[in-house]
N, C-alpha and C positions, 0 to 999 in steps of 0.2 A: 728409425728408432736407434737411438742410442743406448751398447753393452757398454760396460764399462765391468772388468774385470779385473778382480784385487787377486793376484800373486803373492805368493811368500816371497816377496822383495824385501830387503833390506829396510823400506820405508814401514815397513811394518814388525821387525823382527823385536821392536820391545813391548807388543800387544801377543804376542802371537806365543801359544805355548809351545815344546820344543819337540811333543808328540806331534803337535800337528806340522809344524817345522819337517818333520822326518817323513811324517805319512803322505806328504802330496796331497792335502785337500785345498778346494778351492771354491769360493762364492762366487756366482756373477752379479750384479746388484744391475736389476731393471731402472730406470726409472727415465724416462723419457720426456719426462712435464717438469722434472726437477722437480718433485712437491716438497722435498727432505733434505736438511740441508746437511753437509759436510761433514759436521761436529757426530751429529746422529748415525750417519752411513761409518763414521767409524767405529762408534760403538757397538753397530750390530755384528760390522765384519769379528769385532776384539769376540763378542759372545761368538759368532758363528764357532770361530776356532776352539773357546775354551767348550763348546758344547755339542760340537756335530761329531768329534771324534769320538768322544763317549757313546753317543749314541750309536754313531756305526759300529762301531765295535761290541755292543750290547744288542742292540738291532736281531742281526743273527746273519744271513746267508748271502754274500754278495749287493751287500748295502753299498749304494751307489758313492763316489768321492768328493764329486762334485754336485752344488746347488746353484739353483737357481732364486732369487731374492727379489721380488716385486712388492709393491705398494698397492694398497686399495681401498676405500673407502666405506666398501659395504660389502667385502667375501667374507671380513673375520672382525669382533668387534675388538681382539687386540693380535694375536700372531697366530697362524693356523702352520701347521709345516708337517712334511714327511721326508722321506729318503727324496734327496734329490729336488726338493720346496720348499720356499719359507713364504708366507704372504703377511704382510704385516702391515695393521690399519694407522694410514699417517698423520691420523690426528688423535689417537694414543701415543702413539711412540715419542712424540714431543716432549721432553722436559722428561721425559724418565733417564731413571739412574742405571749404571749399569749394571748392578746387581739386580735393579727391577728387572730388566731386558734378557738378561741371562735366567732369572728364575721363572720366566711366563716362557722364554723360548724351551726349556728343559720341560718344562709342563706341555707344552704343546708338543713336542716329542714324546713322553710318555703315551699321550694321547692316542697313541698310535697302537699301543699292545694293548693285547684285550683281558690281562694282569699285570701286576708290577706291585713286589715288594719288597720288603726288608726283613731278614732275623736275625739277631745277634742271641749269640748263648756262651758262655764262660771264654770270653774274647775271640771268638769266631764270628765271623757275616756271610751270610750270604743271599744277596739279589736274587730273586725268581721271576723272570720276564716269560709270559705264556703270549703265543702269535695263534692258539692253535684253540679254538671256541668248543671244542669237543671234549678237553683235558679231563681226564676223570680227577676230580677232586682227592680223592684216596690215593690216587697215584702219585698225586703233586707231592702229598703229605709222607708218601713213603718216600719220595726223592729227599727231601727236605731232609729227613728222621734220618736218613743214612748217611746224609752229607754229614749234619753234625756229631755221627756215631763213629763213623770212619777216619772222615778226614784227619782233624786233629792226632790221634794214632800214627797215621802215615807221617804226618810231619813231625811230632815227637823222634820215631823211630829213624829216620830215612832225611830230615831236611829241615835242618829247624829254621831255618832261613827263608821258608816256603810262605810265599800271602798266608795270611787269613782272613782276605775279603777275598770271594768266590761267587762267580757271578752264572748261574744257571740260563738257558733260551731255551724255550722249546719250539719250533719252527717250522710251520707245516711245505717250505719249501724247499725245507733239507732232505735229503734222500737214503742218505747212507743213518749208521746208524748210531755214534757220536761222535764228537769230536774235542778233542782241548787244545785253546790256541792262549798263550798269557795265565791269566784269570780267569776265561771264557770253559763252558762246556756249554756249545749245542748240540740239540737233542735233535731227533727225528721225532714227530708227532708221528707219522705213520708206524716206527719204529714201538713205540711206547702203547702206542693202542694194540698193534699184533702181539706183544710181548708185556702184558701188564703188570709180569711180576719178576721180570727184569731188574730189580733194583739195586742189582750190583754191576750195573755197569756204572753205575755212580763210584763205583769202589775203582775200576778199572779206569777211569778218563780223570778221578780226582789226584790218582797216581800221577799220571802224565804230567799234573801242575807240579806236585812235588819231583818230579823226575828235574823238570825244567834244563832241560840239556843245551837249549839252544842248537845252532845249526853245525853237521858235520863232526858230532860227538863219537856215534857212533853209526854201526848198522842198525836199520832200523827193525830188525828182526829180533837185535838182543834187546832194544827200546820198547815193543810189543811182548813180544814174552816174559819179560820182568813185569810190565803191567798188568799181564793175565795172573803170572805167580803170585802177584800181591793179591790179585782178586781171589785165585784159591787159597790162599793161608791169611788175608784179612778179612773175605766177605763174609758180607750179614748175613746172608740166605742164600747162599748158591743152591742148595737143593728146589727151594722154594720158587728160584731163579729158572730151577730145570737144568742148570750149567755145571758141566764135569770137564775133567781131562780126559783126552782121548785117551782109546788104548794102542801102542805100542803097533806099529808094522813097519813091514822091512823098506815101504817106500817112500817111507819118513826121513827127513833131514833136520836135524836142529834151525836152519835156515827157512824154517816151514813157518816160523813164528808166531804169535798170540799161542793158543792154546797146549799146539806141539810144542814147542819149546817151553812153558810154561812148564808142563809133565817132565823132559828132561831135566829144567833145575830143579823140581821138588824131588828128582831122582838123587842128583848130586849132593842137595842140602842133608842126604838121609845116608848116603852111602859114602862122599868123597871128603867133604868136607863145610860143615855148619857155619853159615854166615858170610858165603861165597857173595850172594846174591846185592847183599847192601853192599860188599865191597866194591861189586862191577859196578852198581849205582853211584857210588861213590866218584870212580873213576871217570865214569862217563861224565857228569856234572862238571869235573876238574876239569874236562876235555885230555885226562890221561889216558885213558884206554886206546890199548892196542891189540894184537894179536898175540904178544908176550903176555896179557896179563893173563889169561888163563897157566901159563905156567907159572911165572910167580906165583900165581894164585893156590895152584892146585901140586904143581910138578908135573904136568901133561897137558898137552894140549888139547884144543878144543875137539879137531877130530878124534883124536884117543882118547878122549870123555865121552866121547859118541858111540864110539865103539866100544867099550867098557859099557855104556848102557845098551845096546843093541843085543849084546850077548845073556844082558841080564836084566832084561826091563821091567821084569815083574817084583823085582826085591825092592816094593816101595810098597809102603801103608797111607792111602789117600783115606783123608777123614775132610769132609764135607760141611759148611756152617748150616742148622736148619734149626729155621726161628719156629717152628712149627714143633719141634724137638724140646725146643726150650720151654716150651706156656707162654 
């Protein structure tokens, strides 16, 4: 049997987009009988790239890089494919265009989730991919309602420069409990089901996309505790959520990040000075943040901000969003 396997060579770099270029994916194209000829095996390679990337990356957990491409006669009556497969019947593919090839192989990837949508609302999108057949439907619909109720907010305030295409996964073979990578937030399905009224962590992981700091901005502690602070002074429902800042003890560190740190800058935005927090955002994004910037920022540093709150950590008024409050 003969592989034959297409690299991002040079011989291919004017089909080939410049994500898939960066990201290292690769087809291998079976065919051992030669049933397809030349013209054809290149337009599927041109679709694999413009369409497997997307996919993996909307997929959700460790979607494989590389595929495999075989021909068949009687598995699929036109492309059948998943993570890592594409099977595609050789007496369809014949004489098709490459936009045909590209819109049945993107369908046959949909194929794969057991949802898949679109909503747009006063110039906002976002994609809702579910992998997880148990989803409670009210739940999906609150993820939804918070994305379009938050998000927008955050990016007016914090990043006007930030997508507004936003692309939801829920994943039952994700473990932890979300995450944001680009455009992406996957969800934990086990996560969602223990925690049904969670729905601010939509508010916390859509931060992360408007944070977009890229690599080596900052610590990742002050990167987690600005996104819990946003979740306590923008969330929908944190009560409803069940989700507070902790209270204050001696073997606390600002370095403790999400929620402790969270509580120390709603200390500072109250006691040292208002508006601290978009400005560290600000810096971080620039890739200017340092260790100076807490003085520039404040006139003290960060451990003598710690300590100034250590001595006095209750001279804060925490007020809570509770949709339950509202009607």
């Amino acid at each position: 049997m003969i592989k034959k396997i297409i690299t991002l060579a040079a011989f291919w770099l004017a089909s080939v987009s410049a994500f898939s270029q960066e990201k290292g994916y690769q087809i291998w194209i079976k065919d051992d009988q030669n049933s397809v000829d030349q013209k054809t095996k290149d337009k599927l390679v041109t679709a694999f790239y413009n369409i497997y990337p997307w996919f993996a990356a909307a997929d959700g957990y460790r979607t494989k890089r590389n595929a495999d491409l075989k021909f068949s006669k009687n598995e699929t009556a036109d492309i059948k494919a998943k993570a890592g497969e594409i099977i595609v019947n050789e007496d369809w593919i014949k004489g098709k265009s490459q936009k045909k090839i590209e819109k049945q192989l993107r369908r046959a990837f949909t194929n794969n989730w057991l949802s898949f949508s679109t909503q747009k609302k006063k110039g906002y999108e976002l994609t809702f991919i579910s992998k997880d057949p148990f989803l409670n439907p009210q739940l999906k619909q609150n993820l939804i309602d918070t994305y379009f109720e938050i998000y927008p907010t955050l990016v007016k305030n914090f990043n006007k420069q930030s997508t507004h295409n936003v692309l939801f996964v829920v994943d039952t073979a994700y473990k932890a409990v979300a995450e944001a990578s680009g455009n992406r937030i996957l969800f934990s399905a086990g996560y969602l089901k223990a925690h049904p009224t969670d729905i601010d962590v939509v508010t916390h992981e859509t931060m992360h996309i408007v944070q977009g700091y890229g690599y080596s901005a900052g610590p990742v502690w002050l990167t987690e505790g600005i996104a819990d602070y946003v979740r306590y002074q923008y969330g929908v429902d944190n009560v409803g959520s069940k989700w507070s800042l902790p209270a204050f003890n001696e073997k606390q560190n600002y370095q403790n990040s999400y929620r402790i740190t969270a509580r120390f800058f709603a200390w500072l935005e109250q006691n040292v000075k208002p508006g601290k927090v978009a400005a560290l955002d600000k810096q971080l994004r620039a890739h200017e943040y340092t260790a100076q910037s807490w003085i520039s920022l404040t006139g003290k540093s960060i451990d003598q901000l710690w300590e100034a709150y250590a001595k006095n950590p209750d001279q804060i008024e925490l007020k809570y969003s509770n949709k339950a409050a509202k009607g």
